[in-house]
C-alpha positions, 0 to 999 in steps of 0.5 A: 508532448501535451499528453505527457504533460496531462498524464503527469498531472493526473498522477500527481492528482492521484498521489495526494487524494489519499493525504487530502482523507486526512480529517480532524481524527485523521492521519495522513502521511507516508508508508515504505515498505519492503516484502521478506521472502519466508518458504511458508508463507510467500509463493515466491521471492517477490523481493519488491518495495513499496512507497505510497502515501495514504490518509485516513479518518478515525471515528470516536471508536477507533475505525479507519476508513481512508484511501492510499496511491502506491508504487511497487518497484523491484531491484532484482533482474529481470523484476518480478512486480513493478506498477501502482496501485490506488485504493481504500484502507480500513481498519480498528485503532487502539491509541493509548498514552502516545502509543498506538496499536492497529489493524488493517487492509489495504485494498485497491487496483491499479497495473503491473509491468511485465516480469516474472510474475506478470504475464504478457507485457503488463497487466490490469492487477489488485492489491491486498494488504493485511496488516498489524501496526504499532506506533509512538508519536514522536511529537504532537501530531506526528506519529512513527509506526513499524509494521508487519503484514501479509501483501498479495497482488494479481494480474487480473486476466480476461482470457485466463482464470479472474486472477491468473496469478497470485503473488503473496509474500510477507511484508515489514515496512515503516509509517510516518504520519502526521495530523489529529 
């Protein structure tokens, strides 16, 4: 019963790291998002969400550098992906006249539960994010971004291949952030 009480407060450490990288340029705030299954560019129908939180610092020339938690949940039966994630996010901003125009990756690890593309009964794994944002800012120091991009993540294997199976598929998703 302790540890569980121990574990709880870790996670809840971990979730707000990312929102404490939230400097005076910075944002910090909250990301959703939801992969689209398309032929071309998916390897298969992942069908996942995702909620995080994230924060970030911008120098003077529009460069991002920040860190993010995210957790990764599928409604479909039985669940391709389901896990967290933690890790570092870059990326170039544009900011003119309340809008904003940006590029970024995300990049981390973190662990995946068993499913249809996860071998065994859970999985050490990375994550990947590419992904284009556009945003306005809603009122002084609160920015509402929509974004589109390309998510990969991987079951990271000792006995198989490094990265035995990767999963791609395309990704929409909203941003709310607050800060400079």
């Amino acid at each position: 019963m302790r540890n569980r009480y121990g574990v709880a407060v870790v996670a809840a450490l971990i979730s707000v790291l990312p929102l404490a990288s939230a400097g005076a340029r910075g944002l910090g705030g909250i990301t959703w998002g939801q992969e689209v299954f398309e032929s071309s560019p998916s390897d298969s129908g992942l069908g996942s969400r995702l909620l995080g939180v994230y924060g970030y610092d911008v120098d003077y020339s529009g460069r991002r550098t920040g860190a993010f938690a995210l957790a990764i949940y599928s409604d479909a039966s039985p669940p391709v992906a389901q896990g967290g994630f933690f890790g570092c996010l870059v990326g170039q901003e544009l900011r003119q006249a309340g809008t904003l125009m940006a590029v970024n990756l995300w990049a981390g690890v973190g662990g995946l539960t068993a499913g249809r593309g996860v071998p065994s009964s859970g999985s050490f794994a990375g994550f990947a994010e590419l992904s284009g944002e556009i945003g306005v800012t809603v009122m002084p120091g609160l920015l509402l971004t929509g974004y589109a991009g390309l998510q990969a993540m991987s079951a990271i294997s000792s006995h198989e291949a490094f990265f035995s199976r990767v999963m791609y598929s395309p990704i929409l998703g909203v941003r709310i952030a607050w800060g400079g």
